[in-house]
Structure formats: structure tokens, C-alpha cells
C-alpha positions as CSV (number, residue, x, y, z in Angstrom):
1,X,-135.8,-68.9,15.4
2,X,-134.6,-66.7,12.8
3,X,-130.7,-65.2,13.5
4,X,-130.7,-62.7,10.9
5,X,-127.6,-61.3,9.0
6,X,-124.5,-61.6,10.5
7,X,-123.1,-58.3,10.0
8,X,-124.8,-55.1,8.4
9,X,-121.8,-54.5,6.1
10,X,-121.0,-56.7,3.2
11,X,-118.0,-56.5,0.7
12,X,-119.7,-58.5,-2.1
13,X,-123.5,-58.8,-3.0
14,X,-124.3,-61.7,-5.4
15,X,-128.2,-61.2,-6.9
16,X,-130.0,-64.3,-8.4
17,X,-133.2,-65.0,-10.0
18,X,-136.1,-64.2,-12.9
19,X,-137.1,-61.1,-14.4
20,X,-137.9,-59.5,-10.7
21,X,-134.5,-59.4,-9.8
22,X,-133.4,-58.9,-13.5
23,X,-135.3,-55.3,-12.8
24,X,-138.2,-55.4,-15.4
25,X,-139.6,-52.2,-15.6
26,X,-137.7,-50.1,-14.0
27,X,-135.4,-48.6,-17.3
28,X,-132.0,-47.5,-16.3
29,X,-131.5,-44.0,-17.9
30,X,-128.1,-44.7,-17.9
31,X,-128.2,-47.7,-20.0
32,X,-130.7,-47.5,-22.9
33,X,-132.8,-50.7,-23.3
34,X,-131.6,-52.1,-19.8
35,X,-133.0,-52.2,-16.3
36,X,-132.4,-51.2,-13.0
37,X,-134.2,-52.8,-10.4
38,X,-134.4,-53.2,-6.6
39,X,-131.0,-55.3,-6.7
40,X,-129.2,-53.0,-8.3
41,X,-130.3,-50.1,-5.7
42,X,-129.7,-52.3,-2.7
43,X,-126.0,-52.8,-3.9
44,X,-126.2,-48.7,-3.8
45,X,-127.4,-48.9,-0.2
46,X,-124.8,-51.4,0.4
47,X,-122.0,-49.5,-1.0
48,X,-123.5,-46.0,0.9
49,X,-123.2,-48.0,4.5
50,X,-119.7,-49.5,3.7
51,X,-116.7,-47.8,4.5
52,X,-114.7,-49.6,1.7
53,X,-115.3,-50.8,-1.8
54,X,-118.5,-53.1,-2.5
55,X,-118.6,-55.4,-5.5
56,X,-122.0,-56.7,-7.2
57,X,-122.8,-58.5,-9.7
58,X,-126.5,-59.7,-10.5
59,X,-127.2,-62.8,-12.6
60,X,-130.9,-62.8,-12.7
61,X,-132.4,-63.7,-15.7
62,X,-136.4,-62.7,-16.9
63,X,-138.0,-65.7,-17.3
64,X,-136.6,-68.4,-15.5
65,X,-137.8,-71.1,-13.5
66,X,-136.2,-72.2,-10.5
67,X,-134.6,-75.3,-11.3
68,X,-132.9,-73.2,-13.7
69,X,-131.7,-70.7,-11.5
70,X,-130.3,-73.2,-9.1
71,X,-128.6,-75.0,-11.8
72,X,-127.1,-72.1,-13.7
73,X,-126.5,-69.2,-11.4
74,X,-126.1,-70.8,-7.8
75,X,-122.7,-72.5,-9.0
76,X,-121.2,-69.1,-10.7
77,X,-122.6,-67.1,-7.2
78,X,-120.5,-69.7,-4.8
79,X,-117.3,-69.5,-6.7
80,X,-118.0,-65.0,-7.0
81,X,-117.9,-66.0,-3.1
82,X,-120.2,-63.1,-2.0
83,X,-120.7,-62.3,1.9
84,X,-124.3,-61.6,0.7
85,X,-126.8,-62.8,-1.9
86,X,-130.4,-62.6,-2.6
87,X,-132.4,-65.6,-4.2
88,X,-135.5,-65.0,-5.4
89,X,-136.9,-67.5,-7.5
90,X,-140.0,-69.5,-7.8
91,X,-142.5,-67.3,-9.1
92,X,-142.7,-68.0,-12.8
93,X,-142.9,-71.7,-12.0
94,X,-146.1,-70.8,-9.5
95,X,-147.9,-69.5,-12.4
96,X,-147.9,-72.8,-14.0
97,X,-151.3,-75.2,-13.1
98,X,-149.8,-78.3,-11.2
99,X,-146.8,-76.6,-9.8
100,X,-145.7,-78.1,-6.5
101,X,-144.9,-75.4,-3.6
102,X,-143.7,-77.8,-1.2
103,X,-141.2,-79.0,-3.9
104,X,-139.8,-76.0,-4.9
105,X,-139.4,-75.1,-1.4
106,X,-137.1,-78.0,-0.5
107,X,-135.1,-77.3,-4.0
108,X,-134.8,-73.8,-2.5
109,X,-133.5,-74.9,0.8
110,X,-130.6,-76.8,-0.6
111,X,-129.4,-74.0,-2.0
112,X,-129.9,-71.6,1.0
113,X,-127.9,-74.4,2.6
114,X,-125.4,-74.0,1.0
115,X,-124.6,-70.8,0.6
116,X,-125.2,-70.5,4.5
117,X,-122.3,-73.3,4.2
118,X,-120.1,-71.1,2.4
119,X,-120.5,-68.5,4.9
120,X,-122.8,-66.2,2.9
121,X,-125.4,-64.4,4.7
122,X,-128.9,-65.1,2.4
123,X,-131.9,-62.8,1.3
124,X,-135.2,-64.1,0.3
125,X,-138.3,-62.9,-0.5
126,X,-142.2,-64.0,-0.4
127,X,-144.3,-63.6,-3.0
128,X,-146.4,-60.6,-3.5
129,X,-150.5,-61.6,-2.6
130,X,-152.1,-61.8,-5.8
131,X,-155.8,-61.2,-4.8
132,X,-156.7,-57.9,-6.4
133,X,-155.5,-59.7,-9.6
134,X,-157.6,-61.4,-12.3
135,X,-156.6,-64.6,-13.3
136,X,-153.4,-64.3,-11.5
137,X,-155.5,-64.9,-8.1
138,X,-155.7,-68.6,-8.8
139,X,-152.3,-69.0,-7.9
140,X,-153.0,-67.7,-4.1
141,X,-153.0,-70.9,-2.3
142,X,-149.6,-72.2,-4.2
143,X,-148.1,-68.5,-3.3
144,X,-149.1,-68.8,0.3
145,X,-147.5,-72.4,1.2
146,X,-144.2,-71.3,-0.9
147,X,-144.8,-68.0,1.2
148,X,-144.4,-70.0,4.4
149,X,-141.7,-72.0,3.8
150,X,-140.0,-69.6,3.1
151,X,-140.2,-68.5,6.7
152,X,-139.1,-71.7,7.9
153,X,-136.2,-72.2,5.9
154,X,-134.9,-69.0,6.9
155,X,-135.5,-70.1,10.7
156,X,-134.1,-72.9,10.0
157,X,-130.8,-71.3,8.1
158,X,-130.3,-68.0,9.5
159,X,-131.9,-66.4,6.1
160,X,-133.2,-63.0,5.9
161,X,-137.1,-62.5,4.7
162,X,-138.3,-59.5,2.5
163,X,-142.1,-60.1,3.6
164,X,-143.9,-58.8,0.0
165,X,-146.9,-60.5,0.9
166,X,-147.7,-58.3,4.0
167,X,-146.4,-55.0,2.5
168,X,-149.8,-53.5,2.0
169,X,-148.1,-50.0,0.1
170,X,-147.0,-52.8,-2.6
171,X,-151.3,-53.7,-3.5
172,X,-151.2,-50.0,-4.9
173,X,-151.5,-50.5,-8.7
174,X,-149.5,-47.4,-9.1
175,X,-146.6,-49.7,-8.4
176,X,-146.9,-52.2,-11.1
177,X,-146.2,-52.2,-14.6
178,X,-149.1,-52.0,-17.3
179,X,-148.4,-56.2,-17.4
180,X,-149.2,-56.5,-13.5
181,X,-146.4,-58.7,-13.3
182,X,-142.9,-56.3,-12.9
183,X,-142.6,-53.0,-10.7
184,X,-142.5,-49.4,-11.8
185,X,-139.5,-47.4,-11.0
186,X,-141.2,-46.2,-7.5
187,X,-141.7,-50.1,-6.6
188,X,-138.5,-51.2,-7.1
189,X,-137.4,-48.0,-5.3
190,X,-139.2,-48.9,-2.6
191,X,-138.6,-52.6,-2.5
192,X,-135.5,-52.0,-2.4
193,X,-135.7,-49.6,1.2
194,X,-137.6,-52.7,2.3
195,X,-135.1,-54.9,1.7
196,X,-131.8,-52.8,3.5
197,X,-134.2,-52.6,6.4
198,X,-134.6,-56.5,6.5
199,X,-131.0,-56.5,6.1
200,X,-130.4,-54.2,9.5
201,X,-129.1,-51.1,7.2
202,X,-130.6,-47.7,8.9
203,X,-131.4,-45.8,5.5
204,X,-134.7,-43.9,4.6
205,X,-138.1,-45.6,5.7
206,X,-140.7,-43.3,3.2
207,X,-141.4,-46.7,1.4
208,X,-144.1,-47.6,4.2
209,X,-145.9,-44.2,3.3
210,X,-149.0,-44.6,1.1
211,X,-149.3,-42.6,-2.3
212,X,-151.8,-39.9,-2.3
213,X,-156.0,-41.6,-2.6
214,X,-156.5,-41.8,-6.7
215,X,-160.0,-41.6,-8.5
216,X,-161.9,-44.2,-8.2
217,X,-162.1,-46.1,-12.3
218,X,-164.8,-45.7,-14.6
219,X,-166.8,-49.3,-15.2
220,X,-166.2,-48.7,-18.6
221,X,-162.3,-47.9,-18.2
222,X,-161.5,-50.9,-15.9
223,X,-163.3,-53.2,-18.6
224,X,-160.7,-51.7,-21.6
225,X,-157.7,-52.1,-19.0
226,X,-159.0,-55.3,-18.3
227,X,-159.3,-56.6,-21.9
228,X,-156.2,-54.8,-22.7
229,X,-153.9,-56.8,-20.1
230,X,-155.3,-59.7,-21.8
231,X,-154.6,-59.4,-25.3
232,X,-150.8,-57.1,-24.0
233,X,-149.8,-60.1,-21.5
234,X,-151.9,-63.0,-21.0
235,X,-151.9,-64.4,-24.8
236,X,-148.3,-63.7,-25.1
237,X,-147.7,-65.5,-22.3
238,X,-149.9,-68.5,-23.1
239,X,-148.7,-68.5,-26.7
240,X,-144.9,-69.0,-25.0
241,X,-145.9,-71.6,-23.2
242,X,-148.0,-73.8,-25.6
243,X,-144.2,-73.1,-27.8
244,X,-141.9,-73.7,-25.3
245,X,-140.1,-70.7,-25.1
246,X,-139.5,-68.1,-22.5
247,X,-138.6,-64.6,-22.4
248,X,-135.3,-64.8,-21.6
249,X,-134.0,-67.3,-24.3
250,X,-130.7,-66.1,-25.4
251,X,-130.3,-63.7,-22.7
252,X,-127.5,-62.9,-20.5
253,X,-127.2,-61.3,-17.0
254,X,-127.0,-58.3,-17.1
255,X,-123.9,-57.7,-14.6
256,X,-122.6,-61.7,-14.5
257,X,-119.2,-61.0,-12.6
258,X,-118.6,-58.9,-9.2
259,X,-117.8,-55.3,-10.3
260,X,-117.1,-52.4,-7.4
261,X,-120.0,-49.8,-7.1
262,X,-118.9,-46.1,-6.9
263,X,-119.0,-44.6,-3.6
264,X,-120.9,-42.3,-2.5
């Protein structure tokens, strides 16, 4: 049985995990170069329901797998000790052929235990279904076990879920990135609206509302996109991998200690 949170304010919201969490694309006007993300406007929603100060901080990192989340930013989130933190993690190393679902899962856990331990209450987050997506649709099965243990573990722990795979506003294409990989500025919006109502927070709702029908794509149009996405993301990413780099090699988080939001 899943408890939920156990309260619906919190005075410190830790944020952990890849390039999701990191905010890729969503550019923050106010800081040339940098991202916003859904993270960043759930601590606003945090800080709008609060009647005092909120801190945040968000140590997400594009790029990285989980066993390097859980060994680099899970021991700098318990000693911020946050009432609140969202893990998301896993999906980079889901791309890979041979990755292990049930594995990462139980990596996953440990840490949810522990934070549960430390008397944080824990966000996670399925993976988005990858079905409409070339290439990217092999990885459904591995997505869908991860996707369900999720659920257990937070039975199991108390944990809240951001359900990605069943949001069916989120299979709009207008919501992704020209890389099919990161969310526009109107996903993360919206993800983040998802993810205060997981968390019990009564704030705006619009995100389950559909954007307006779109013309349907020209053969000839969907085959360009198609060949484009290739050559823009798929050979970059290859070409990473065969060299054993990532995209966030000698990267920093973006907002690595607790820092109080403005109010209002």
C-alpha cells in the first residue's frame, strides 16, 4: 500500500538525477546558457504553498547513470538533510543494450531506503513510454519492468510516483525537444503541475488539457525529421559511447547547496 507524503509542506527540497532533472531544454531567461526545468518549478510551487522560507538546491547532472547518481549525489542530499527529494535516475542507463531493470531497481531502493530512514519524504518518477519513438522503442520492455518497480518500491517505502508513462498529454511531440530525449519549456511546465499534484499540493491542473489537433506531416517532411534526428542525436550519442564519454563530463550542478526561493 502506498502512504504518500507525510505532510504537503516541506522546508527543504533536495533534486537528484541526469539531464531530466538537470532541466534540458527548458533555457532559463534569467540565466543565459542554463536551464530551468520541472525541479526548479516544483521548488516554486513548494515555496508558493509554504508559509515560511523553502530552500532547494538541485544536484542533477545531464548524463549520468545511476550508479553514479547514488554514489555522488545521494551522500551530499542526506547531509543538505531535505524534508523532500526527488530521485530520478535510470534512464540513460536503459538506453544501453544489456541493461538490467531489475538491478537498477534494487540499487534504487536502497537509496529510497534511506532517505525514508532519514525521515525524508521521496519523489520518483516512471519513465515516459517510448512507442511513438524510432529506435528509442526497443527499450520498452526494459522501461516497463523499471516502470513497475518503481511502483512497488514506493509501496513498499512510502515513496511518491510521478506516473510519466500513463500521462497521455506527455506523447504530444510538441512537448519534446528536437532530440526527443529532453522537454520543451511547456513540458517541464507541465511535469512539473504533475508532480505538486502527486505531492498533495492543490495548484493549477491545465497540464491534463490537450494542445490544440496539429496538421498531420508530409511523408516527405517526417522522412527529413527523421534523418535529421539521426545525424543531430543518434551519432553523437553513439560516437560518446564507443569513446567513453558523456555529456556531462566536467559539469557541475547547477544549484549544489540548499538556497531559499523568493516568495511569492
Amino acid at each position: 500500500m502506498q502512504l504518500g507524503p507525510s505532510r504537503t509542506t516541506w522546508r527543504r527540497y533536495v533534486a537528484l538525477g541526469d539531464s531530466f532533472t538537470e532541466g534540458l531544454a527548458d533555457a532559463d531567461p534569467q540565466r543565459p546558457g542554463e536551464y530551468r526545468g520541472w525541479a526548479d518549478r516544483l521548488a516554486e510551487h513548494l515555496a508558493a504553498a509554504a508559509d515560511g522560507d523553502v530552500e532547494y538546491a538541485n544536484l542533477a547532472i545531464r548524463g549520468r547513470l545511476l550508479a553514479q547518481v547514488l554514489d555522488e549525489q545521494v551522500p551530499v542530499a542526506l547531509a543538505a538533510g531535505p524534508d523532500l527529494v526527488s530521485l530520478v535516475a535510470g534512464g540513460n542507463d536503459l538506453l544501453r543494450p544489456g541493461a538490467d531493470p531489475d538491478r537498477l531497481a534494487a540499487d534504487l531502493e536502497d537509496a529510497v531506503v534511506r532517505f525514508r530512514a532519514a525521515g525524508a519524504d521521496v519523489l520518483l518518477a516512471t519513465g515516459v513510454d517510448p512507442r511513438q519513438t524510432p529506435i528509442l522503442r526497443r527499450t520498452r520492455g526494459r522501461v516497463a519492468v523499471f516502470n513497475a518497480s518503481l511502483w512497488s518500491i514506493a509501496a513498499r517505502h512510502g515513496a511518491v510516483v510521478l506516473d510519466q508513462w500513463g500521462a497521455r498529454w506527455v506523447q504530444d511531440w510538441r512537448m519534446w525537444d528536437s532530440d526527443r530525449i529532453h522537454l520543451t519549456a511547456e513540458g517541464h511546465r507541465r511535469t512539473a503541475l504533475a508532480a505538486a499534484t502527486a505531492l498533495g499540493l492543490l495548484v493549477d491542473d491545465d497540464w491534463h488539457t490537450p494542445l490544440p489537433p496539429q496538421p498531420r506531416r508530409a511523408l516527405r517532411a517526417a522522412l527529413a525529421e527523421e534523418a535529421a534526428w539521426v545525424r543531430g542525436f543518434v551519432a553523437p550519442w553513439i560516437g560518446r559511447r564507443l569513446r567513453g564519454r558523456s555529456s556531462g563530463d566536467g559539469r557541475a550542478a547547477k544549484r549544489p547547496v540548499p538556497l531559499a526561493l523568493p516568495r511569492g
